[in-house]
N, C-alpha and C positions, 0 to 999 in steps of 0.2 A: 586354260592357262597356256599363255606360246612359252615353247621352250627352244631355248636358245643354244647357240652354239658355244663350245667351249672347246680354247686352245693352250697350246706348251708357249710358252713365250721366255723362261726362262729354267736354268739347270744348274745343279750343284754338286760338286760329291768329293766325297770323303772315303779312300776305299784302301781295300790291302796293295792293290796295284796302279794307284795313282792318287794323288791327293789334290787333284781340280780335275773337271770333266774330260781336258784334253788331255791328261794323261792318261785318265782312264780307259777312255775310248781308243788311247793308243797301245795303250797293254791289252785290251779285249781282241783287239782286231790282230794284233801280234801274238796272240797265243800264250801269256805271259801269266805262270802260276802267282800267288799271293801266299802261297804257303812254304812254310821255314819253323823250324825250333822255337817255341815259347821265348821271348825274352821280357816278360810284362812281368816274373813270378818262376822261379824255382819249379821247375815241373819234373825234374831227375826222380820223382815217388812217384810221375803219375803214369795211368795208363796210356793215356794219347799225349805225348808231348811235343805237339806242334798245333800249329794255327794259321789262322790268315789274319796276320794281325796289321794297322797301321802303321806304316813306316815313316820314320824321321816329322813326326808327328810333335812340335812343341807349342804347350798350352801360352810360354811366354810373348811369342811371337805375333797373339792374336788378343789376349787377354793382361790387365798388369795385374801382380801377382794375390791382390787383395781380392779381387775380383776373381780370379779364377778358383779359388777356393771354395768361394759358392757353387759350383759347378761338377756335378759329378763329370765323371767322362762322354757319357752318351749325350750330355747338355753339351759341352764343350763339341763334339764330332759335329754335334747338330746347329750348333749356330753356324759354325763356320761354314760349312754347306748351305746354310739359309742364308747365309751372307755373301756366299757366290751368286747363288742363283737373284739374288734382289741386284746384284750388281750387272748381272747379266743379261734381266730383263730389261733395263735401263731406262724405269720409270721413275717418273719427274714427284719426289715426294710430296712435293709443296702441293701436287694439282693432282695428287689423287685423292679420293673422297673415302677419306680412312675408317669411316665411319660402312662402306661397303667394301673394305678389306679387310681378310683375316687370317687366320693359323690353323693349319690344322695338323698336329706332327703326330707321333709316333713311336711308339718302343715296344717290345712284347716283354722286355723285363722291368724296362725303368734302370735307377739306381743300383746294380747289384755290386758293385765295388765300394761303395758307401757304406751300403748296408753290412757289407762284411767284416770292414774296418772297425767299423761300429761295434761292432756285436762282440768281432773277436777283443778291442779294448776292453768293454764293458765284463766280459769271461775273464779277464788275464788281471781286472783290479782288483780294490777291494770291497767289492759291493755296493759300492752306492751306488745311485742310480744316478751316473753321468754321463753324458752324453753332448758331444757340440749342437749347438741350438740350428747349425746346416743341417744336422744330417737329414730330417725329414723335407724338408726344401731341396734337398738334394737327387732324393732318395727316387721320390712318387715321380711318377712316369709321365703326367701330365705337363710337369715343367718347362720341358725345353716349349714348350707352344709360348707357354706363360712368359720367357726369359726374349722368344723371338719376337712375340707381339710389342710386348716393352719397349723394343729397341729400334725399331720403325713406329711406334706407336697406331698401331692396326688396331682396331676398336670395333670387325666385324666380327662374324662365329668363331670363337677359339676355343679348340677344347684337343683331348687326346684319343686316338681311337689302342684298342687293344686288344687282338685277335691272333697272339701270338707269329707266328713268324708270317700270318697274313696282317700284319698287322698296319706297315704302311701304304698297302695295296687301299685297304680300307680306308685308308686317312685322303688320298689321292680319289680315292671312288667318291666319299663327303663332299670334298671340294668342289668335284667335278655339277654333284646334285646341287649344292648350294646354288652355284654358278647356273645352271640349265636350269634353276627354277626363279630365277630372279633375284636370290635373296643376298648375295653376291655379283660382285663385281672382278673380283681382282682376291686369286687367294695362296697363300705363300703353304704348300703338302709335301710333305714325306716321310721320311723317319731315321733316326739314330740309334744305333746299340754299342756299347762297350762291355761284352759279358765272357773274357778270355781273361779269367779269374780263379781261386782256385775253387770256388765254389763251381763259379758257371764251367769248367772243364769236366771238373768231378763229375756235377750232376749230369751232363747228359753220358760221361763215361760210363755211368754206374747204371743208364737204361740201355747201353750198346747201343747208342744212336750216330755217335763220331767214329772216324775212325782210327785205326788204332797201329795203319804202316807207318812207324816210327824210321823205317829204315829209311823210306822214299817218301819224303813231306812231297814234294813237288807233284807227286803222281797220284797222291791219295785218295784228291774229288775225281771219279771217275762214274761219272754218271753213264746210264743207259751201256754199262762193260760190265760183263758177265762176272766181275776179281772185283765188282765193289762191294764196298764194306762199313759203310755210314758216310756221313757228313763231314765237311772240315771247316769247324768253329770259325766266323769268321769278325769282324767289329768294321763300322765305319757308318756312314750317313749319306742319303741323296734328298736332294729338295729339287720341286719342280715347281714354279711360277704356271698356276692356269687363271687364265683369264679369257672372260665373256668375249667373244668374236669382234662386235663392232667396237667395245673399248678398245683392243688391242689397235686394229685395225686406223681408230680414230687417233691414235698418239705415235702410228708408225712404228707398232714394235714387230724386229723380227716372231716369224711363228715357226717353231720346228716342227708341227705335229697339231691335229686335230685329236684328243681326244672324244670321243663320239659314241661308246658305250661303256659300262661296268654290268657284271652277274656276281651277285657274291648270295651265296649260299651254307648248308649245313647237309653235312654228310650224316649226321646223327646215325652214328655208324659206334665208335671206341673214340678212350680216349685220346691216344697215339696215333693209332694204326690209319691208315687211308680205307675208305670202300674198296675192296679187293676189286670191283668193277670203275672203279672209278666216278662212284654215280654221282655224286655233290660238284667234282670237278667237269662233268661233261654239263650239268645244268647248271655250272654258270658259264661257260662259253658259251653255250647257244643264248642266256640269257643276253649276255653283254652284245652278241651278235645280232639278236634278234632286236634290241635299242639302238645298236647303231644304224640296220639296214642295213646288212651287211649279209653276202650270201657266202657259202662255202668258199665259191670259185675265186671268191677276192679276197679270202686269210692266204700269204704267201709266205707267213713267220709266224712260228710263235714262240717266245721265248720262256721254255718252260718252269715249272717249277726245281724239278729234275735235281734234286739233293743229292741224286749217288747211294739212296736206302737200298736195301732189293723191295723191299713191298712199294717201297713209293711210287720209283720210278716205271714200274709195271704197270700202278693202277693208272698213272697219267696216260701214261701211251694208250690203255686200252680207250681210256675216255678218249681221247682224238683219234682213236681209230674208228669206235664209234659212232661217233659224231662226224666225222669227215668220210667216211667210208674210201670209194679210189681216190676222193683227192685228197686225202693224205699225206697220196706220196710227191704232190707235188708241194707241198709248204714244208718249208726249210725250219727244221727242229734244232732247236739248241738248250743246253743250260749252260749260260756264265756261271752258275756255280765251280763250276769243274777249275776256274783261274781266281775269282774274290775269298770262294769259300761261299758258308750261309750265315747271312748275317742277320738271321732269325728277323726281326722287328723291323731292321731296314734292307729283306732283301727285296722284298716289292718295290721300294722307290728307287734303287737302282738297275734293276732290272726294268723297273720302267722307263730310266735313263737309256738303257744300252736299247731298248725298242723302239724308244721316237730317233736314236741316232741310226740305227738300223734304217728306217724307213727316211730319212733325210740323206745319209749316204751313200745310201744302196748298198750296205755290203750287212751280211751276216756273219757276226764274231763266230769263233766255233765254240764246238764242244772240244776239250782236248782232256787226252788222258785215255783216248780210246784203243786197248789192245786185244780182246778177244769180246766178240760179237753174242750177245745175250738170243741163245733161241726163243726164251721165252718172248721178247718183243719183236713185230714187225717188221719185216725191210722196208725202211722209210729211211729218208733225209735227214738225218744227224746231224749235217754241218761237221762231221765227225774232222776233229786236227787242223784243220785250216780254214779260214775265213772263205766266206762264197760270194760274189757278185751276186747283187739282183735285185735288179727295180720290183721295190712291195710297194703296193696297193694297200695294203692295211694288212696289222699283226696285232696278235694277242700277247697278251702278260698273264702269266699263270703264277697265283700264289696263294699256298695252304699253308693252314696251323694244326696246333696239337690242338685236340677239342673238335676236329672238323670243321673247321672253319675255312671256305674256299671264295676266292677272289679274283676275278677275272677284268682286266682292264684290255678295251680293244682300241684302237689308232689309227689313222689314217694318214696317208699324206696330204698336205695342207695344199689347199685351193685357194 
C-alpha cells in the first residue's frame, strides 16, 4: 500500500484567551493567562473557584435560538471552530468529493452540563420520569461530529474518539491514518469540551487534581515550578483541516504544516497517576518519530503535555530526557497550559494548533508562571516567561489521559 502524505491546511479555535486562531496565537505568544473567577455557576462553596473559562462567548451570535437549544455547550465550542477552520481551508464545496470527506471530533466528557441540568430537574420534581427529548442528543459525546458532518454534508469516516484528555490528539491521529492510507481525502479533526460546571469543578476538586490558589487565578498553571499544585479547569475547542498532499496542493490551498507521524500508546500503569518513569509517554514519541523519519536532532519543540501535577510533569520530562538524552537541551519545551488552562478533551487539538503555528512562525509561545525551579527536573529549555525565536524543523505534541492513554503527534515544516 503507498502511503501518502498528510497536511494542516486549515485551523480553528475556540479558547480561554481568544476566540479565532489569531487571537489565540496572539495571547500564546504574549504570555497572556485565561484564568479568572468562575462566572458560568456560583462557585463561593467550592474549593477551586476559578477557571479558564471562554470569554464573551454568545451561542446567539452563531446559532438562532431554536437551534441552539439542541446544542449542549461542547457541540456549540465545536462547530464554531469547525466552522472557522472549514472557512479557512477555503475549499470549494461544490468540488469536493464528500463522499472522501469527513469528521472526526472529540470530547473526553461529552455533555456534562446537560447531563446535570437533567438529572438535577429530574431529583428536584415529582417523580415522573421526564426528561427533554434533547438531552440524550445532546448529552453523548459523539455529537458534535454528527451535528459538523451535517452541516457541510461530509459523508466520509465520522465518528468520535475518546481517551480522556488524549482525547483529541487521538481524533487528529485517525484523521491523519485515514488520509495516509487512502481512505480519505480531506478530513475536518479536533475536539471540544465545556466541563467548568459544578459537577465537572467538584469532581476533579474532590481527586486534588485542580488547583486550589484561589488568591492568584492568574499564576495557578504553573507548570514544571516547584509551588505547583494541579491543573486549572479550562473549556473551548480547536479544529484542524488535514488533508492528502496532492489534493491540497491540486486546488492551491495554503499548508501550515506537514503532519507526518502519530505514537499513541498505554501506560497500563494506574488509573490517574502517569508511569513514574514516563514509560507509555516515551514510546509514543519515538513511535510518532520513528513514522515520520525523524531523527532526535530534528525535534526542536515539543509542546508538552505539562498540566502543572507534581507526578505528571516529572514523569514527561524524564521521558524526554530519556528519549533525547543531550539533545534535550537543545529542543525548546513548553506547556501552553500554563495561559488556556487544560481543556481535558480538546487540549490535544489546540495544542496541536499552537505547534503547527510554532513551526510556521518560528517562534515558541512560553511557559509562564515560572517562579522557583523544580530540582527534581532537568536543566532544559522551558521557554520559561517569554516566547523564543526559532526556526523548527519539526515538533512534537504531547497528550495523555486518565486511564493511561498517551498520544503523540509530530510536524514538520511544509515543503
Amino acid at each position: 500500500m503507498e502511503m501518502r502524505r498528510v497536511v494542516v491546511t486549515g485551523l480553528g479555535s475556540l479558547t480561554p484567551i481568544g476566540n479565532n486562531v489569531e487571537q489565540y496565537w496572539q495571547g500564546l505568544i504574549s504570555g497572556v493567562s485565561g484564568a479568572a473567577p468562575i462566572t458560568h455557576f456560583d462557585a463561593s462553596q467550592a474549593k477551586t473557584q476559578f477557571a479558564c473559562e471562554v470569554k464573551d462567548f454568545d451561542a446567539s451570535q452563531f446559532f438562532d435560538r431554536k437551534e441552539a437549544r439542541k446544542y449542549d455547550k461542547f457541540s456549540q465550542y465545536g462547530i464554531v471552530a469547525a466552522t472557522q477552520a472549514m472557512e479557512d481551508c477555503g475549499v470549494d464545496l461544490e468540488k469536493l468529493d464528500k463522499d472522501r470527506a469527513g469528521v472526526i471530533w472529540a470530547s473526553g466528557i461529552g455533555g456534562i452540563i446537560t447531563f446535570q441540568e437533567e438529572i438535577t430537574s429530574f431529583v428536584k420534581g415529582d417523580g415522573a420520569l421526564r426528561f427533554s427529548p434533547f438531552f440524550i442528543p445532546k448529552m453523548i459525546a459523539d455529537i458534535c461530529a454528527g451535528h459538523i458532518s451535517i452541516k457541510y454534508d461530509l459523508r466520509g469516516p465520522n465518528f468520535a474518539t475518546v481517551s480522556a484528555c488524549a482525547s483529541s490528539a487521538n481524533a487528529i491521529a485517525d484523521a491523519f491514518m485515514y488520509i495516509k492510507t487512502g481512505k480519505a481525502d480531506f478530513m475536518v479533526c479536533g475536539g471540544s469540551e465545556a466541563a467548568i460546571s459544578e459537577a465537572g469543578i467538584g469532581g476533579f476538586s474532590s481527586m486534588h487534581a485542580i488547583s486550589q490558589r484561589n488568591d492568584d487565578p492568574k499564576t495557578a498553571s504553573r507548570p514544571f515550578d516547584k509551588d505547583r499544585d494541579g491543573f486549572v479547569l479550562g473549556e473551548g475547542a480547536g479544529a484542524l483541516i488535514l488533508e492528502e498532499y496532492e489534493h491540497a496542493k491540486a486546488r492551491g490551498a495554503k499548508i501550515y504544516a506537514e503532519i507526518c507521524g502519530v505514537g499513541l500508546t498505554a501506560d497500563a500503569h494506574h488509573m490517574t497517576a502517569p508511569h513514574p518513569e514516563g514509560r507509555g509517554a516515551l514510546a509514543a514519541m519515538r513511535e510518532a518519530m520513528r513514522e515520520a523519519g525523524l531523527s532526535l536532532e530534528q525535534i526542536h519543540h515539543i509542546n508538552t503535555h505539562g498540566t502543572s501535577t507534581p507526578l505528571g510533569d516529572v514523569a514527561e520530562i524524564q521521558a524526554i530526557s530519556r528519549l533525547f538524552g543531550e539533545n534535550a537541551k537543545n529542543i525548546n519545551i513548553n506547556s501552553t497550559k500554563s495561559m488556556t488552562g487544560h481543556l481535558l478533551g480538546a487540549a490535544g487539538a489546540i495544542e496541536a494548533i499552537a505547534t503547527v503555528l510554532a513551526i510556521k512562525n518560528g517562534i515558541v509561545p512560553p511557559t509562564i508562571n515560572h517562579f522557583t525551579d523544580d530540582e527534581q527536573l532537568p536543566d532544559l529549555n522551558y521557554t520559561f516567561n517569554k516566547a523564543q525565536e526559532r526556526d523548527i524543523e519539526a515538533a512534537l505534541s504531547n497528550t495523555f489521559g486518565f486511564g493511561g492513554h498517551n498520544a503523540c503527534l509530530a510536524f514538520r515544516k511544509a515543503k
